[in-house]
C-alpha positions in Angstrom: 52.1 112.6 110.4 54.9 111.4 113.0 58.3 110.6 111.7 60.7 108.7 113.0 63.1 110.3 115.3 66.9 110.4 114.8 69.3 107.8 116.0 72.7 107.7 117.1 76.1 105.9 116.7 79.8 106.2 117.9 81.6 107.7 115.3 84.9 109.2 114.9 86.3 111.3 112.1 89.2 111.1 111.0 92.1 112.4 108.7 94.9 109.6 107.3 96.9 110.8 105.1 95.3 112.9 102.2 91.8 111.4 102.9 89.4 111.4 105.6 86.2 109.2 106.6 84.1 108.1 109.6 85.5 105.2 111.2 83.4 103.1 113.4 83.7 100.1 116.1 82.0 97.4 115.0 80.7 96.5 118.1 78.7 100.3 118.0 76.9 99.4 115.0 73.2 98.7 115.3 73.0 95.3 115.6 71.9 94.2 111.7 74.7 97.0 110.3 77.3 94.5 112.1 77.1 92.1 109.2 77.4 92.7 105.8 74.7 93.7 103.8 72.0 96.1 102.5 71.4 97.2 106.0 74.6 98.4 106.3 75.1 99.6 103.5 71.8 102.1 103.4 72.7 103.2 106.8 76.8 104.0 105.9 75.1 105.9 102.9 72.7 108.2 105.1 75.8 108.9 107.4 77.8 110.0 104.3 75.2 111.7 102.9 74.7 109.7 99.7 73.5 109.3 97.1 73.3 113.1 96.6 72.1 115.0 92.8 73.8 117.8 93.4 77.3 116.3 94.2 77.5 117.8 97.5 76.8 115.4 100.4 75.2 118.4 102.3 72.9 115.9 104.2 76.1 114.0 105.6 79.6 113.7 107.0 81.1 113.2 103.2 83.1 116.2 101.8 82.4 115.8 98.0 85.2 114.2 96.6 86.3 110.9 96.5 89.0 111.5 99.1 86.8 113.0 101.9 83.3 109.9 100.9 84.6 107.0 102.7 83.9 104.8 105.8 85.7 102.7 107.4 85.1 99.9 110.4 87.2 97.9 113.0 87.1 95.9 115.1 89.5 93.6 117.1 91.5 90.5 115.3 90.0 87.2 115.7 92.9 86.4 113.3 95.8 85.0 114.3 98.9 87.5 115.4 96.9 90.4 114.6 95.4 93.7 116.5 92.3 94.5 114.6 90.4 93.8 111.7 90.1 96.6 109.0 87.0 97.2 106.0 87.2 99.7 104.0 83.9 101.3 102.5 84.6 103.5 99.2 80.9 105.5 98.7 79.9 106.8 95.9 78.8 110.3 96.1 76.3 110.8 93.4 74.8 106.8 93.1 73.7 104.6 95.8 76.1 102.2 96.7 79.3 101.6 98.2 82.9 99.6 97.0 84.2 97.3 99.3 86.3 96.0 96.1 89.5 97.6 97.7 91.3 99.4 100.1 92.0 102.8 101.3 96.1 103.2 101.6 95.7 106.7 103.1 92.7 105.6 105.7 94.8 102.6 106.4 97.7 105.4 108.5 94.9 106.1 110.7 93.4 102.7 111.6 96.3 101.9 114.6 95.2 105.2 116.1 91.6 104.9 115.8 92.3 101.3 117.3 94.7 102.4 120.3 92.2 105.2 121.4 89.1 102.9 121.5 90.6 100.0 123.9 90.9 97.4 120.8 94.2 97.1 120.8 96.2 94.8 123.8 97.3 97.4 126.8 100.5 95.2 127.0 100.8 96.0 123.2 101.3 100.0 123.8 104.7 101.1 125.4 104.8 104.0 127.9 106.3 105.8 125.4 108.3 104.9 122.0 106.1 103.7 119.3 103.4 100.7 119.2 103.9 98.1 116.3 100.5 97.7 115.3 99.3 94.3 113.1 96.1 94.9 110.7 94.2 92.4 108.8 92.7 94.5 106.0 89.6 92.3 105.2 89.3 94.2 101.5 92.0 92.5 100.3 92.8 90.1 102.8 96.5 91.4 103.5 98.7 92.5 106.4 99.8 96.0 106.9 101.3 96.7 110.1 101.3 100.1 111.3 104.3 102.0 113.6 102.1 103.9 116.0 104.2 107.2 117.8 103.3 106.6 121.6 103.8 109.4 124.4 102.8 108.8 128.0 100.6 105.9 126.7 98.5 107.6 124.5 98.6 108.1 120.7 100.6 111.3 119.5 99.2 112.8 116.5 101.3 115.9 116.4 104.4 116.7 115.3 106.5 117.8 112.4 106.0 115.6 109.6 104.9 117.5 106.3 102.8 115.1 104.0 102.2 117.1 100.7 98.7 116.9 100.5 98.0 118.2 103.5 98.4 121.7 104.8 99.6 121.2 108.2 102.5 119.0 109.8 101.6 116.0 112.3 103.4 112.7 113.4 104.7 110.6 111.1 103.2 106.7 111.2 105.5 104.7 108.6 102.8 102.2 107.3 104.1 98.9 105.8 102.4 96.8 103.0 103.1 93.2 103.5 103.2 90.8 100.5 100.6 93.7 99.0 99.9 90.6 96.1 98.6 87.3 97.0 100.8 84.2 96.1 97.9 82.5 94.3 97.5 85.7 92.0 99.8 86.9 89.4 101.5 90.5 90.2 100.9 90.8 86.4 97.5 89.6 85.3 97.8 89.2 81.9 101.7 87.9 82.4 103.2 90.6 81.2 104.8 93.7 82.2 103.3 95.7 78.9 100.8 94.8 77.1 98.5 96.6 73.8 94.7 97.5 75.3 92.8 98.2 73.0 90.2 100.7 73.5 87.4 100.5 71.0 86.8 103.7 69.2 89.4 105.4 71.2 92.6 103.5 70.3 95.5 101.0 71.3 97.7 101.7 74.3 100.6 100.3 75.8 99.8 99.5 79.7 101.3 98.3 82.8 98.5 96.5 84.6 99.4 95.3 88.2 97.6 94.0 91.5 99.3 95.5 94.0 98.4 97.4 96.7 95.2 98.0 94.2 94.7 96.7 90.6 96.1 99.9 89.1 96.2 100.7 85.0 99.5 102.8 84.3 99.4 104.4 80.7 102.7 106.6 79.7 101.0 110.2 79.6 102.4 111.3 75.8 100.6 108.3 74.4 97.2 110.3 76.1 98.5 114.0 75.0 99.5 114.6 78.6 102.5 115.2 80.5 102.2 113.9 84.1 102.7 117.5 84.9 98.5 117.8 85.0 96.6 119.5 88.2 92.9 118.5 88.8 91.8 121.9 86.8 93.4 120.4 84.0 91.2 117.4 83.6 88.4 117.2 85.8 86.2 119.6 84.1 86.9 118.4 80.7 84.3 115.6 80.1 85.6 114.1 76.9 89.1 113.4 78.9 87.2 112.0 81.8 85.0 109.7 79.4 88.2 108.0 77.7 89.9 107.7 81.3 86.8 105.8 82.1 86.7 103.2 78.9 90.5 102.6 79.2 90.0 101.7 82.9 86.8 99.7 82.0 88.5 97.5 79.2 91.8 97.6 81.3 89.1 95.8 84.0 88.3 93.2 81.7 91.8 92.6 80.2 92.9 91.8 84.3 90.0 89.6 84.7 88.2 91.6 87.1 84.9 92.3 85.4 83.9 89.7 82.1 81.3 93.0 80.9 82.4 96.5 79.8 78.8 97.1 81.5 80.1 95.9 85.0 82.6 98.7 85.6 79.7 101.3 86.5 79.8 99.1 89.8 83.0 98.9 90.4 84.5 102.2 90.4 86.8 102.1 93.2 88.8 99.3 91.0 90.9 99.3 89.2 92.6 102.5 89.1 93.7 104.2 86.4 97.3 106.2 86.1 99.8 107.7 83.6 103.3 108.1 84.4 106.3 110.4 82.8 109.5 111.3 83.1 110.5 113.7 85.8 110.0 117.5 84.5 109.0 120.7 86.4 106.2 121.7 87.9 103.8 123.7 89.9 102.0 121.8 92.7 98.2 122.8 93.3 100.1 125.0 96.1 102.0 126.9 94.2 105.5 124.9 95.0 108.1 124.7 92.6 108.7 120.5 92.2 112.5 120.4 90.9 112.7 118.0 87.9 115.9 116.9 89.4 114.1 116.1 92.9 112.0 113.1 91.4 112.4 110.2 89.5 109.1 110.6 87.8 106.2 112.3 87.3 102.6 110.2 88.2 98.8 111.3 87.9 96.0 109.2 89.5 92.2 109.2 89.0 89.9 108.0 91.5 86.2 107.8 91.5 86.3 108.9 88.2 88.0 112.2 88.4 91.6 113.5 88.6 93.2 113.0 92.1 94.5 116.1 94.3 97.5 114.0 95.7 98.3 110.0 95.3 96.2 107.2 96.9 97.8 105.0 99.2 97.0 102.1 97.9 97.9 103.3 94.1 101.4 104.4 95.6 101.9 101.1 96.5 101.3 100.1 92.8 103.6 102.6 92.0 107.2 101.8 93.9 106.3 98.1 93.5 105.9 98.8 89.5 109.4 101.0 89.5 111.2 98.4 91.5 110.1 95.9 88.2 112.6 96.7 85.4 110.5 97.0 81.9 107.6 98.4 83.4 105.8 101.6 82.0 106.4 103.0 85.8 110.1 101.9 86.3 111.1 103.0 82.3 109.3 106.7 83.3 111.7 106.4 86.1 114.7 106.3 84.2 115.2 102.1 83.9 117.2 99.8 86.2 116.8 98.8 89.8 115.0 101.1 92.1 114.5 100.1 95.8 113.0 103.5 96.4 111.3 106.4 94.0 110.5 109.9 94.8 107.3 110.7 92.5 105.3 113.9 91.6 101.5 114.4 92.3 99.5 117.5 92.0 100.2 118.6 95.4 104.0 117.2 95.6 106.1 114.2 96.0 105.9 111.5 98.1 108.6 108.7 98.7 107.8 104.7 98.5 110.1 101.8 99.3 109.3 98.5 97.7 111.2 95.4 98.1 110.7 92.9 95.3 112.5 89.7 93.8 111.8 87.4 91.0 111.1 83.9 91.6 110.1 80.5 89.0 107.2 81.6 89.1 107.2 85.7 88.2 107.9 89.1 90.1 107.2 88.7 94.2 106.7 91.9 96.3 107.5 91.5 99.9 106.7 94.6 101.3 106.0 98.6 100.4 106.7 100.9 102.9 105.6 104.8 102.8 105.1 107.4 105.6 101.9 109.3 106.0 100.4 110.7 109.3 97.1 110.8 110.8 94.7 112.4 113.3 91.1 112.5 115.5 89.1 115.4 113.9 86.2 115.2 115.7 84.6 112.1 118.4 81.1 111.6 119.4 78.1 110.3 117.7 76.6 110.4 114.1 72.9 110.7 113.8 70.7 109.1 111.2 66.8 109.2 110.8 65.6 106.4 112.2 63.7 105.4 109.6 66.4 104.8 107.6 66.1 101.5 105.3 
């Protein structure tokens, strides 16, 4: 019997941030993966090795978790005062199919790079040396994040001395910056409040920040769970019964912010929205072993993603968070102490990280203008993925 022998395409992989992926050009794509679809979707599936029984993604490029399945593809700006376009492909590891619902904050520190070292960006864009100023149109979420790109003799530098906790070793720093992370035809606050009471059915009532910003993110205050915002992944993620009530407060939280009308739709949307519970700063031991000072944060923040307990802080769900802390009367900002906060220092399970959001309230509710955070990025490996041929 003959079988269909292997292709290949351009790939690159890539760390941003605490995540990695596979970032393509679009123009290497076969020619029916360049559009969206089922074609594309089966073949960003084989590359990542997915769907996979045993949770492993041995077959494929994905490392198993929900920070290390992802894709991601670019390709130069047809819009207006932009570099390059940006999509964002969350796959699940276990399931066959992939979440183009949202973004990928981390990924998002690595896209100027990846853009820079494959000829997409403008050469009169990229000074000699100094850094590039890099505009991206993230097609998730139709936003603009512009990127600040370290340049060295006209080439990306991706090392340095910036320590991201999360990651084990230092690299340049690229300050990302969220612009207007929250459309002004949506509401920052879906339901129109900073707190509301979601109820849970069989599980019970819980006060909740819900906000669209950066991601749809549900924040719960971590007493009200029996937590302490203290929690490292082996805390939760091997306890099922916690994982299961995470799951139907982020499913009802779905419907309450009018992203899903069925509890039975959020199987298919796991990438959105994400779920969170905040409390007040306290000490801790990071997943490393460092000692986080209570008086060295302003509050203490746990994340899941994918369904399970996240090692550091999503991008996109730190953007939640500093635009949520800037908001006095949120569950975020009243974990952080109260008041006005143009800038919060957070824990995660493997540190702190430090967000900047600027915000103001107009007629017509709470306005972000931008989040700004610093994460670094770099190449891992370049050259082709291969993929059966047959593959579809």
């Amino acid at each position: 019997m003959a079988f269909a022998a292997q292709i290949q395409i351009p790939a690159t992989y890539m760390r941003g941030g605490t995540s990695k992926g596979v970032f393509f050009n679009l123009a290497d794509l076969p020619k029916e993966c360049q559009v969206a679809g089922a074609e594309r979707d089966v073949m960003l599936l084989r590359v990542i090795g997915s769907p996979d029984p045993y949770g492993k993604q041995t077959d494929g490029m994905g490392g198993a978790t929900s920070s290390t399945s992802k894709t991601v593809i670019v390709s130069k700006s047809s819009k207006a005062n932009h570099d390059v376009d940006y999509l964002f492909g969350q796959v699940s590891i276990d399931k066959p199919f992939i979440d183009w619902s949202g973004n990928c904050g981390n990924l998002t520190a690595a896209v100027g790079s990846f853009a820079i070292a494959n000829g997409l960006v403008d050469a009169d864009r990229i000074p000699k040396n100094g850094v590039a100023t890099i505009h991206i149109w993230q097609k998730n979420i139709k936003k603009t994040i512009i990127a600040q790109v370290p340049i060295t003799n006209g080439e990306v530098q991706e090392t340095g001395d910036f320590e991201l906790d999360g990651v084990t070793f230092p690299a340049a720093e690229v300050q990302v910056e969220f612009i207007s992370p929250v459309d002004a035809s949506n509401a920052m606050f879906p339901t129109g409040n900073l707190v509301d009471d979601l109820v849970v059915p069989e599980i019970g009532t819980f006060k909740a920040t819900m906000i669209n910003a950066g991601i749809p993110t549900i924040f719960l205050n971590a007493e009200a769970i029996n937590y302490t915002a203290t929690e490292l992944q082996t805390d939760i993620n091997g306890d099922e019964k916690a994982l299961a009530m995470f799951e139907s407060i982020r499913a009802y939280g779905a419907i309450k912010m009018g992203l899903i009308d069925h509890i039975d739709q959020a199987s298919a949307r796991q990438h959105t929205p994400k779920i969170a519970f905040v409390g007040k700063s306290k000490n801790y031991l990071s997943s490393s072993g460092r000692k986080i000072a209570s008086g060295d944060i302003d509050l203490n923040v746990r994340a899941l993603s994918m369904g399970l307990l996240h090692h550091a802080m999503m991008g996109t769900a730190a953007v939640a968070i500093g635009t949520a802390a800037a908001i006095p009367g949120t569950l975020v900002n009243l974990a952080a102490g109260g008041g006005k906060h143009k800038t919060v220092v957070f824990g995660h399970p493997s540190g702190t990280l430090k967000v900047g959001a600027e915000v103001m309230q107009s007629q017509n509710g709470w306005v972000v203008n931008k989040v700004v955070m610093s994460r670094s990025a770099r190449i891992l490996m370049k050259g082709s993925v291969y993929i059966p041929g047959d593959v579809g």
